[in-house]
C-alpha positions as CSV (number, residue, x, y, z in Angstrom):
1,X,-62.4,-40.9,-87.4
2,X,-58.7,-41.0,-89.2
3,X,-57.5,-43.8,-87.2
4,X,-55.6,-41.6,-84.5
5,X,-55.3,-43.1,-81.5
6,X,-56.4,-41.4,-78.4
7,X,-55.7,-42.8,-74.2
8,X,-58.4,-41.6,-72.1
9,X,-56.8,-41.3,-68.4
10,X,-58.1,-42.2,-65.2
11,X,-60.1,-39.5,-64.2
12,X,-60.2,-37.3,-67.5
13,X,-63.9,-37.3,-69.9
14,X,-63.9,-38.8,-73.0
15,X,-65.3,-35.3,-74.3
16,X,-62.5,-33.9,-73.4
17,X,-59.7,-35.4,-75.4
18,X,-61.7,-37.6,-77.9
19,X,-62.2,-35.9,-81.2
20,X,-65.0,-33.5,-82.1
21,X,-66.2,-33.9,-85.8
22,X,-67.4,-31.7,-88.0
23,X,-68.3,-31.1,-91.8
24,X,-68.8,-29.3,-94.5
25,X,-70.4,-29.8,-98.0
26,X,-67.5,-30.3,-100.3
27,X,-69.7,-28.1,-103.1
28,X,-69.0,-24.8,-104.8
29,X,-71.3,-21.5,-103.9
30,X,-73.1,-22.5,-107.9
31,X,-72.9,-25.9,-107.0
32,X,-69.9,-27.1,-108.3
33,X,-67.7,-30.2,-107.7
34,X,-64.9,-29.6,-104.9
35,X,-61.5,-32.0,-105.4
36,X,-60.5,-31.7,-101.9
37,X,-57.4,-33.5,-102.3
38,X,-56.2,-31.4,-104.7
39,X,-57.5,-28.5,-103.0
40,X,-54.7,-29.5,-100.0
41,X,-51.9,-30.1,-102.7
42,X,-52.5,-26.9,-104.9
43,X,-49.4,-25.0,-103.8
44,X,-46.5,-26.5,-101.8
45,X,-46.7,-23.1,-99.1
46,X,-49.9,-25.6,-98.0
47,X,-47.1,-28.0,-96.3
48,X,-45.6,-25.2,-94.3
49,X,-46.0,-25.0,-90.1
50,X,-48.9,-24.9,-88.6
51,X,-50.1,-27.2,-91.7
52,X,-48.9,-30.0,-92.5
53,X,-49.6,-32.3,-95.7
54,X,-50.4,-36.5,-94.8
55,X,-49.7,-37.4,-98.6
56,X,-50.2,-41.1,-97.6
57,X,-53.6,-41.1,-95.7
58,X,-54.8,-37.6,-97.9
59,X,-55.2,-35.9,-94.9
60,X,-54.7,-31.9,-93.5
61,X,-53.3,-31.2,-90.0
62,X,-53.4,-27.7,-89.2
63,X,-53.8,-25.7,-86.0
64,X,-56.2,-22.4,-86.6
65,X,-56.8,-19.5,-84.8
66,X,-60.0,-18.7,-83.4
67,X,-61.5,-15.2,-82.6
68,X,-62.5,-15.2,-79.1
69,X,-60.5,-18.5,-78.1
70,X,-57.9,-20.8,-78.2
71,X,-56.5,-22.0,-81.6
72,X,-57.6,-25.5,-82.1
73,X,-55.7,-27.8,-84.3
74,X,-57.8,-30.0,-86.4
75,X,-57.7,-33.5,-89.0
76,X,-59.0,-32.7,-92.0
77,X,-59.8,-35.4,-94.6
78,X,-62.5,-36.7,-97.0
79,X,-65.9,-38.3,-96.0
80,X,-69.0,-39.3,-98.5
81,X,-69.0,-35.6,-100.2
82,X,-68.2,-33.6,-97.3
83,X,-64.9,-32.5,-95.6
84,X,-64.9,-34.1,-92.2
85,X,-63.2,-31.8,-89.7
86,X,-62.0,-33.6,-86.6
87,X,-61.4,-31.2,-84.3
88,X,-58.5,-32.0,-81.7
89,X,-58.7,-31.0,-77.6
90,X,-62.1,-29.7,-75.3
91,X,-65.1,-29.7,-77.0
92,X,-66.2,-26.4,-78.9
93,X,-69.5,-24.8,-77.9
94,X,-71.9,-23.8,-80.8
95,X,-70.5,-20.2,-81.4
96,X,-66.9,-22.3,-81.6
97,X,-67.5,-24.2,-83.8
98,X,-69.7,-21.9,-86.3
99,X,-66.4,-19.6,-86.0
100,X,-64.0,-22.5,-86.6
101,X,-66.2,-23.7,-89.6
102,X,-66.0,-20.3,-91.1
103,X,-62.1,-19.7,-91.0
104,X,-61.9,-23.6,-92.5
105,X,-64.5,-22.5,-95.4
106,X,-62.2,-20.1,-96.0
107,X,-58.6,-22.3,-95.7
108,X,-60.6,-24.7,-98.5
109,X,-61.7,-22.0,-100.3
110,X,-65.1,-23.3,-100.6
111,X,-66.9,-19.9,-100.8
112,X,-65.1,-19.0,-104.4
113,X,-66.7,-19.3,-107.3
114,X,-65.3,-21.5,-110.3
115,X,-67.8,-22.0,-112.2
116,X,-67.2,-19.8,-115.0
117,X,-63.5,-20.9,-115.0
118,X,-65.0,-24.4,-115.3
119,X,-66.8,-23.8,-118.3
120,X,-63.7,-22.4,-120.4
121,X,-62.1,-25.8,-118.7
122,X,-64.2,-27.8,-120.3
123,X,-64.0,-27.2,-124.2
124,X,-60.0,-27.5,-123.6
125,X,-58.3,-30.4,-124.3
126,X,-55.9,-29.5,-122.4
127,X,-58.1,-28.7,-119.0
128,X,-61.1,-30.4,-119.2
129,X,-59.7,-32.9,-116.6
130,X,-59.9,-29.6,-114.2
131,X,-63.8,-29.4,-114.6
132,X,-64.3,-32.3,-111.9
133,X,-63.6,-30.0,-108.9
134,X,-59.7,-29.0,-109.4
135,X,-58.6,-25.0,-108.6
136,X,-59.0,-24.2,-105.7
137,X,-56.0,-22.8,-103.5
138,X,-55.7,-23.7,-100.2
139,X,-55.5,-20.7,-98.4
140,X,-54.2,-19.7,-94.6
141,X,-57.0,-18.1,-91.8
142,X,-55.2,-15.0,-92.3
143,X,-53.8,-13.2,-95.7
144,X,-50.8,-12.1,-93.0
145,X,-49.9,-15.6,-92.5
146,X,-50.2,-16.2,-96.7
147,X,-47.9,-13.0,-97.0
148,X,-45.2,-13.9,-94.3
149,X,-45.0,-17.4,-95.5
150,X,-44.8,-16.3,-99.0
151,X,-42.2,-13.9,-98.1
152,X,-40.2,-16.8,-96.2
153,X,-39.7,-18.5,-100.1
154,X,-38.3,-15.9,-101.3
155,X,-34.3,-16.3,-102.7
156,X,-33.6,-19.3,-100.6
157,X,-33.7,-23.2,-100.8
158,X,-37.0,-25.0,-99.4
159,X,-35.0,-25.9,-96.5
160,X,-35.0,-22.8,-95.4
161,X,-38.3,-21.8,-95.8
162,X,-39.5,-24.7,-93.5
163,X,-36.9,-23.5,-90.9
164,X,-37.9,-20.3,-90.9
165,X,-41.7,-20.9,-91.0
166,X,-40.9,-23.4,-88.0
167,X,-38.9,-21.5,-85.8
168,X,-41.8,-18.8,-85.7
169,X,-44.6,-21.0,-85.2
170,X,-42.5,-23.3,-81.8
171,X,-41.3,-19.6,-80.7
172,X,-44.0,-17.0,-81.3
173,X,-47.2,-19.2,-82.1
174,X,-49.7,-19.5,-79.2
175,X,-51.0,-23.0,-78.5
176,X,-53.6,-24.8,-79.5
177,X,-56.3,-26.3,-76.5
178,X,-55.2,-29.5,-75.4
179,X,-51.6,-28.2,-76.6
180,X,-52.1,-30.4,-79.8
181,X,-49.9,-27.8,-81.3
182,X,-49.3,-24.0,-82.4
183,X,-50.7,-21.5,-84.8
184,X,-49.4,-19.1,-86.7
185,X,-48.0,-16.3,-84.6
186,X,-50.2,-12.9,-84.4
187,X,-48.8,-10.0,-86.0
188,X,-47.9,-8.1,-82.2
189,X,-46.0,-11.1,-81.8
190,X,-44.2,-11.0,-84.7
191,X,-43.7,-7.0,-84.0
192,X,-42.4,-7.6,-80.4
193,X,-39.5,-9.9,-81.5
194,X,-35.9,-8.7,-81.3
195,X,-33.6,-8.4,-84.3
196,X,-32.1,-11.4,-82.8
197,X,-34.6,-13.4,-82.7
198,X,-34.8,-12.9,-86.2
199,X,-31.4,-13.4,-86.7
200,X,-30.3,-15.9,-84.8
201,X,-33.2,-18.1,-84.0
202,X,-35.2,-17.6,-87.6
203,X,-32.3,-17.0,-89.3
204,X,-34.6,-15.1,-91.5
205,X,-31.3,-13.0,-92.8
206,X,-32.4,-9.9,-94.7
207,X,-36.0,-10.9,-94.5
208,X,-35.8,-10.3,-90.9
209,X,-36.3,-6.3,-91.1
210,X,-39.0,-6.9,-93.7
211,X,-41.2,-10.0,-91.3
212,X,-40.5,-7.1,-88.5
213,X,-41.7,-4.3,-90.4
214,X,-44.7,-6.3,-91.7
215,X,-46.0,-7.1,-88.1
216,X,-45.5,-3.9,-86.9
217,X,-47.4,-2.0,-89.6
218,X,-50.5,-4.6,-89.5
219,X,-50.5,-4.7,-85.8
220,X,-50.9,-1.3,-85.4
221,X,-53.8,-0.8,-88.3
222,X,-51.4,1.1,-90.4
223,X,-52.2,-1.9,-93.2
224,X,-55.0,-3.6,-93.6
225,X,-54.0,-6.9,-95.3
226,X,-57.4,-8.6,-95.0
227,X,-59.4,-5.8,-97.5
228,X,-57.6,-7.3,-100.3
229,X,-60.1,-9.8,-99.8
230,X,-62.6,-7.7,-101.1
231,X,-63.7,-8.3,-104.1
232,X,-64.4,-4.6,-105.6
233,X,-60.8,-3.6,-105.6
234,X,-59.1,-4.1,-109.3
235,X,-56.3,-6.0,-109.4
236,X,-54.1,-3.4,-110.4
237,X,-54.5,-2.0,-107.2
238,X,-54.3,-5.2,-105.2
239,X,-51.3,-5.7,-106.6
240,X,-50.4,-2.3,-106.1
241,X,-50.6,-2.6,-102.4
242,X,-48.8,-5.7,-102.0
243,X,-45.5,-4.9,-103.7
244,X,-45.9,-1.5,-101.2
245,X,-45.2,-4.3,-98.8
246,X,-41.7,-4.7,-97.6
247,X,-39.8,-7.7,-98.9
248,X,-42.6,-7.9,-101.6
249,X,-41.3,-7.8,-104.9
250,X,-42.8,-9.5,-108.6
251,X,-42.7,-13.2,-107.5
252,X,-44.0,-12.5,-103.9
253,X,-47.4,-10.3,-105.3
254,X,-48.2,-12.5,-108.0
255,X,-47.9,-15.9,-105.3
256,X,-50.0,-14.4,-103.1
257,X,-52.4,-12.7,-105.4
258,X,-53.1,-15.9,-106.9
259,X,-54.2,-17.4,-103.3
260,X,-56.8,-14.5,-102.9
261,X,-58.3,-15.6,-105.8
262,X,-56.8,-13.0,-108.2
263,X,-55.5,-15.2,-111.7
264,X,-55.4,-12.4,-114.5
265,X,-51.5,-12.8,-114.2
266,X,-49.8,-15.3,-115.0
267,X,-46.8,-16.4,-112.0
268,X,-43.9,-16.7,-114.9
269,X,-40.5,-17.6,-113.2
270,X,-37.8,-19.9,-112.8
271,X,-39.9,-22.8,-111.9
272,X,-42.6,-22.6,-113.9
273,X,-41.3,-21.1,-117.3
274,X,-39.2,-24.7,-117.9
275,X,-41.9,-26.6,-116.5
276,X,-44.0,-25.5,-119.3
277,X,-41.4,-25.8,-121.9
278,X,-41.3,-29.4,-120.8
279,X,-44.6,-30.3,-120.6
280,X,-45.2,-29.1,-124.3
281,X,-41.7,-30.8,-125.4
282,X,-39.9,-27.5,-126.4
283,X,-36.4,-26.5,-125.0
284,X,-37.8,-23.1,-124.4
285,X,-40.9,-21.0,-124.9
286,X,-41.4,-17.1,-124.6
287,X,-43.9,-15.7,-122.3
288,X,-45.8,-14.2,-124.8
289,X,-46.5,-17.3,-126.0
290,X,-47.6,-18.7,-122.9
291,X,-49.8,-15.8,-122.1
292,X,-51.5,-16.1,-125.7
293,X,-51.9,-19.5,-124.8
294,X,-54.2,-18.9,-122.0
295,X,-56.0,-15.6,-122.6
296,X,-59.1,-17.5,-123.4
297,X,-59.1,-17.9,-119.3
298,X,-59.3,-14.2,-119.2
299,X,-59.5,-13.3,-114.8
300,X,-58.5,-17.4,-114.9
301,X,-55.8,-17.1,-116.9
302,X,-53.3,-17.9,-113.9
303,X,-55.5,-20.5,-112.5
304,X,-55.5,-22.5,-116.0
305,X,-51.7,-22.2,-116.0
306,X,-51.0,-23.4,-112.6
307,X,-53.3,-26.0,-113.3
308,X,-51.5,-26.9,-116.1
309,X,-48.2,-27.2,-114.7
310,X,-49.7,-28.9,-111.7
311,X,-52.0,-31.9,-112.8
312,X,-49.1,-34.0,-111.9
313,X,-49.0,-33.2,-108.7
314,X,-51.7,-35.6,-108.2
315,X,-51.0,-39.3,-109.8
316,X,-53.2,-41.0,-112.4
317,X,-53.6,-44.4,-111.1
318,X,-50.7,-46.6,-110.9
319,X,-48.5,-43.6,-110.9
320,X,-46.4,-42.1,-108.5
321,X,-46.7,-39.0,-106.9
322,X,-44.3,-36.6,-108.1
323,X,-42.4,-33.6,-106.8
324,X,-44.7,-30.8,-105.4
325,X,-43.2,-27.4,-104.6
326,X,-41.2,-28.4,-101.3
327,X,-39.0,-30.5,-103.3
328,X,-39.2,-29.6,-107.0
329,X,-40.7,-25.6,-107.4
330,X,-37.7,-22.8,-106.0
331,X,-38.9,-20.1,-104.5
332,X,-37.9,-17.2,-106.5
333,X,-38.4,-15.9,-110.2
């Protein structure tokens, strides 16, 4: 286990507060390599409540929800080519834990496809590094949590975004079994919240109308935020339905597009534009440029940029860690 400490009291099983593990194959569905560190630092949204980062011991705490039961909040970290998933509280029964493996194939993304992008990867000079397992996005157990949380970043300083994402999950989230934390709150209980929660206790200020209006129209079926998942619909019309969304403009659609596994366009704003100027030692550089620059990539064209901008993010050796998104990306474009 990852060296957490656990008191059994007098009275109390083992089984029921000592760790259950479980794992997964840290392999792509065409048998490619999985970086699952880089997998938990793709995006800095990753480090918002109920997840939380452990840069120093490489690890993922998270509480997820589970259909049929309690949330359970789990430690994920690395084992001998599989993710080990230590899962925190009463011991799941088999249908638990199949369902709990499921939503964390999906929150590593394991179940998407890179090899093609791989393959582009590796005749670039640039990218080749990339072909040992990096790209994949960490992803939430819900696109509505991916939304909100995107929507929370939006025109504000990180600071913000933390307190807002926190003050929903301690208020609204339900909590996990063996109260090891909460999850993400449920759209009804996002929709059932007064203006002044939003106000006052999220301090969401005009994002407060939009989370509200959000919950509301997924908890009653009007939207349907989990087909964009599927894989038939175009882009265009992914894309399409998110900036119907309210408080979804440009920067919002393309962030969130890119963690369902959509990378034909290129996220191009205040962050990211100088970043790239940087890296290739220009003052400035026009976005036609940078899109030129990556149309080899074709549907991956977004993915190579981001990866581009982002191999930092994880040190060579002997290097420090640099800023990730909670410290060094802004929020808005």
């Amino acid at each position: 286990m990852f060296g957490l400490a656990f008191v059994v009291k007098p009275g109390v099983a083992a089984w029921q507060i000592l760790p259950m593990q479980l794992t997964l194959p840290l392999e792509g569905p065409a048998g490619e390599p999985v970086d699952l560190w880089r997998t938990l630092v793709s995006h800095g949204v990753a480090d918002l409540p109920p997840m939380h980062v452990d840069e120093d011991d490489k690890l993922l705490r998270a509480t997820i929800p589970i259909a049929g039961g309690r949330p359970r909040t789990v430690v994920v970290g690395e084992g001998a080519g599989v993710a080990v998933v230590e899962v925190l509280g009463p011991k799941l029964g088999v249908r638990g834990r199949e369902r709990l493996l499921a939503v964390m194939r999906r929150v590593l993304n394991l179940d998407e496809d890179l090899s093609e992008f791989y393959e582009v990867a590796a005749g670039d000079s640039d990218l080749a590094w990339a072909a040992a397992g990096a790209g994949r996005m960490l992803r939430s157990p819900t696109v509505f949590e991916d939304v909100v949380k995107t929507i929370c970043t939006t025109n504000c300083a990180w600071s913000a975004t933390v307190r807002m994402t926190t003050a929903l999950v301690e208020h609204l989230g339900e909590q996990s079994a063996g109260g090891h934390g909460r999850a993400f709150p449920a759209p009804p209980a996002m929709a059932k919240a007064s203006e002044a929660f939003y106000r006052d206790t999220v301090r969401a200020g005009y994002r407060g109308a939009y989370l509200r209006a959000l919950a509301a129209s997924v908890s009653s079926g009007a939207v349907d935020l989990e087909a964009l998942l599927d894989s038939e619909l175009p882009d265009t019309e992914v894309e399409e339905r998110l900036r119907a969304l309210p408080g979804v403009g440009p920067y919002a659609a393309a962030h969130v597009m890119m963690l369902l596994g959509r990378y034909s366009s290129l996220v191009l704003d205040s962050w990211t534009r100088p970043k790239y100027a940087g890296l290739v030692r220009k003052k400035k550089v026009g976005d036609s440029t940078i899109v030129r620059r990556f149309r080899r990539y074709g549907r991956y064209a977004g993915l190579a940029f981001w990866l581009f901008l982002t191999r930092d993010w994880v040190p060579e050796p002997a290097e420090e860690a640099p800023a990730r998104l909670s410290t060094g990306e802004p929020g808005s474009g």
